[in-house]
N, C-alpha and C positions, 0 to 999 in steps of 0.2 A: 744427458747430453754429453757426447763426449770431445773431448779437448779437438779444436781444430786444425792445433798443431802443435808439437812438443820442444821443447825448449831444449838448450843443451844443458847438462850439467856442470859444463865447463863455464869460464866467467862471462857472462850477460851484459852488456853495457843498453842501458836506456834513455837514450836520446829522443829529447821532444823540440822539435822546430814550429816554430812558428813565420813561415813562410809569408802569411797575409798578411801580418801586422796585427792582428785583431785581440793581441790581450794587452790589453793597457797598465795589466799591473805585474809588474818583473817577475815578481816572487813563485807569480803561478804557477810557471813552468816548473819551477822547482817545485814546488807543492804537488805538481802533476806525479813526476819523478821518480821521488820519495813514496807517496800512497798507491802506486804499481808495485815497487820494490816491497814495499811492504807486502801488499796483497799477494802477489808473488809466490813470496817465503814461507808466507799464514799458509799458503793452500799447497806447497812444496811443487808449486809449477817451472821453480826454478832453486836452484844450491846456491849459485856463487854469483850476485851481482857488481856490478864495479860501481863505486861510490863516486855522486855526484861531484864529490871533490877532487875524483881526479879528472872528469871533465872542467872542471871551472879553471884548475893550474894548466891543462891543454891550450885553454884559450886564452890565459895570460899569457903565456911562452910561446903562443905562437900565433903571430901577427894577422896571417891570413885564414886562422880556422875557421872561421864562418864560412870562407869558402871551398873549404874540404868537404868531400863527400863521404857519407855516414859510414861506409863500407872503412874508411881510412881513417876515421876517427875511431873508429871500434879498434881499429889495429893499434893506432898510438897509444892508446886506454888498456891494452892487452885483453882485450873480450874479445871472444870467440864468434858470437852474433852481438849482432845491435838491434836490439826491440825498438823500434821508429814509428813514434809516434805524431803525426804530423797534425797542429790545430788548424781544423777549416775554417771555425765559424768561435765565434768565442762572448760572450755579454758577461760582466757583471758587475755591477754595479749598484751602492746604496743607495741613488736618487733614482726610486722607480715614481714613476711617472702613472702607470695603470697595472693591474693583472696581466694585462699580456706581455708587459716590459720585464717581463720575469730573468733571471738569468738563465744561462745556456751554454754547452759547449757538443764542439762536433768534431770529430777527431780521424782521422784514417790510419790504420797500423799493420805495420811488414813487418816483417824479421829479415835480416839480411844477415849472408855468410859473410863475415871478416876474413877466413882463411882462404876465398876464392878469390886469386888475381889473375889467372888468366883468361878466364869467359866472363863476359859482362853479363851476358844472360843467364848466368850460373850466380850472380851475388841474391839474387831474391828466391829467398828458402820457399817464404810462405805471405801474402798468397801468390798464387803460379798465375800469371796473364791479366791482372788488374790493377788498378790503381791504388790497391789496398783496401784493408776491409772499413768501413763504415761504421764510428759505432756514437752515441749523442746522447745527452743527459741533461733535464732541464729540474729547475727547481720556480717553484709556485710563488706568485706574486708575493703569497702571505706570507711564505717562507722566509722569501726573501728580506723583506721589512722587519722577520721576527730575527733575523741572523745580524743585521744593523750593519756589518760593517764590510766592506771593500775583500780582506781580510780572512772573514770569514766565510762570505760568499765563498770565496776560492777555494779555499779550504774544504766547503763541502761537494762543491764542484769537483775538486782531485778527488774526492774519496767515493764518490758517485762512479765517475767517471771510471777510476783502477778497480771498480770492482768488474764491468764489464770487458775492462781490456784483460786482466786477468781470466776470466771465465774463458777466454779464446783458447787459454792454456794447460785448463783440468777438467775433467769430468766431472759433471754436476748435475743436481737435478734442478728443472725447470722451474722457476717460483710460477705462482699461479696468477699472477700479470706478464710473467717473463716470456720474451719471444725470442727464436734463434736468430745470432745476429743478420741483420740484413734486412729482415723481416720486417713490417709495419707491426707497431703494439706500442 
């Protein structure tokens, strides 16, 4: 399978929003973050990320950054693109109630140029004409109960999850459950 779209080798800022509200435990996002960057690096889909610390010092120095757009945050951060990763759908939680109460997350992700400010229609690199690509990862009731805690639900939620947001960015081969993204499987 080959990468759907290739990163710069210049500095990468990755930004995860959660526009719906739907992850109840802070850390995630960071946990999300962190386990892309990592994956990233592991599979050389990217050289130079920008370290969540210096988005966290952005948003204490500057009052209004929640309402800045991603394109402009990339810029204050000094990254070149901004890998944007946005959570649609998010569960996780130790008090499972049944097997289907399993946990979950559903994610949609761009790339957007940082160094394009004069076309609007020119900041989104990849994908071209959609809301972004679609990608979801769930773990088993049993799983879940077997993982105990809040914590590390997330935890394995981020590493689930960065392993397909990475794959959008190297050439790989198909595991033999694995579907191309979009696809049902």
């Amino acid at each position: 399978m080959e990468a759907a779209f290739h990163l710069t080798p210049n500095p990468l800022l990755i930004l995860v929003d959660d526009d719906s509200g739907s992850v109840r435990f802070p850390p995630a996002k960071r946990y999300i973050a962190d386990a892309v960057a990592q994956e990233l690096l592991r599979n050389k889909a990217a050289a130079l990320i920008v370290p969540q610390e210096t988005v966290d010092v952005l948003r204490q120095v500057h009052s209004n950054f929640d309402r800045r757009g991603c394109r402009e945050v990339g810029e204050m951060a000094g990254a070149e693109q901004v890998l944007w990763i946005q959570i649609q759908d998010f569960l996780a939680d130790e008090e499972i109630a049944s097997a289907s109460d399993a946990a979950y997350i559903t994610v949609t992700v761009k790339v957007i140029n940082v160094l394009e400010k004069q076309s609007r229609s020119r900041v989104r690199l990849w994908p071209i004409g959609s809301a972004g690509t679609p990608l979801s990862t769930t773990i088993s009731g049993a799983k879940t109960i077997e993982l105990k805690t809040t914590d590390a639900i997330c935890t394995q939620l981020a590493e689930d999850i960065s392993v397909k947001v990475a794959k959008l960015f190297y050439a790989h081969r198909l595991g033999e459950f694995e579907s191309k993204p979009g696809e049902e499987g």
